[in-house]
C-alpha positions, 0 to 999 in steps of 0.5 A, spaced: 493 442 531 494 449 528 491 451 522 495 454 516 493 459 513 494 461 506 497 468 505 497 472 497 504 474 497 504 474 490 496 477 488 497 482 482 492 488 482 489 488 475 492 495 474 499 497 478 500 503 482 507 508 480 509 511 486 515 515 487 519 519 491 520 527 490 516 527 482 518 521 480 514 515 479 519 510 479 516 505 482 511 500 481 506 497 486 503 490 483 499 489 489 497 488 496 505 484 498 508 490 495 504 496 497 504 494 505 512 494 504 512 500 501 508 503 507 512 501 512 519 503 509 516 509 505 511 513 509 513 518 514 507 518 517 504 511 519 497 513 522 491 516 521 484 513 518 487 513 510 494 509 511 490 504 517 484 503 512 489 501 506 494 497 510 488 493 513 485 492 507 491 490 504 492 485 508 484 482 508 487 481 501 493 478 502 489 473 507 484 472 502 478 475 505 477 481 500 479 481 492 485 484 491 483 489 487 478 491 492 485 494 497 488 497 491 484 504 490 485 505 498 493 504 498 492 509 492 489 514 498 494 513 503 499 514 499 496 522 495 495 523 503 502 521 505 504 525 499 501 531 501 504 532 508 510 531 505 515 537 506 517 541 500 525 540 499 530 545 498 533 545 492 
């Protein structure tokens, strides 16, 4: 027989993240389920040292092997990375 293993889906930081698109900051981010969601569906470029440390520690926490808080100012990393390789837009 398998084992089942128990996964945080509902783990909240102690602070949340507001991130956003363009300049504003309309989304909060409560902890490692949410911000592993926001990664894959919001971020253009999925590679590189900061998004794979933040989404590898966000799932340590969801499985239960580091502190939730512990995975959240990595996702906070990736995230200002994510933002600054943005393109301007055109207004």
């Amino acid at each position: 027989m398998g084992t089942v293993t128990s996964v945080g889906f509902n783990l909240r930081w102690t602070r949340p993240v507001y991130v956003g698109e363009s300049d504003e900051l309309d989304t909060t981010i409560h902890g490692p389920a949410d911000a592993v969601r926001w990664m894959q569906v919001h971020f253009i470029h999925k590679h590189g040292f900061t998004y794979w440390r933040a989404h590898a520690l966000c799932h340590s926490a969801l499985l239960g092997t580091i502190h939730h808080d512990f995975a959240r100012q990595s996702f906070v990393d990736a995230w200002v990375e994510q933002t600054s390789r943005e393109e301007p837009h055109d207004s």
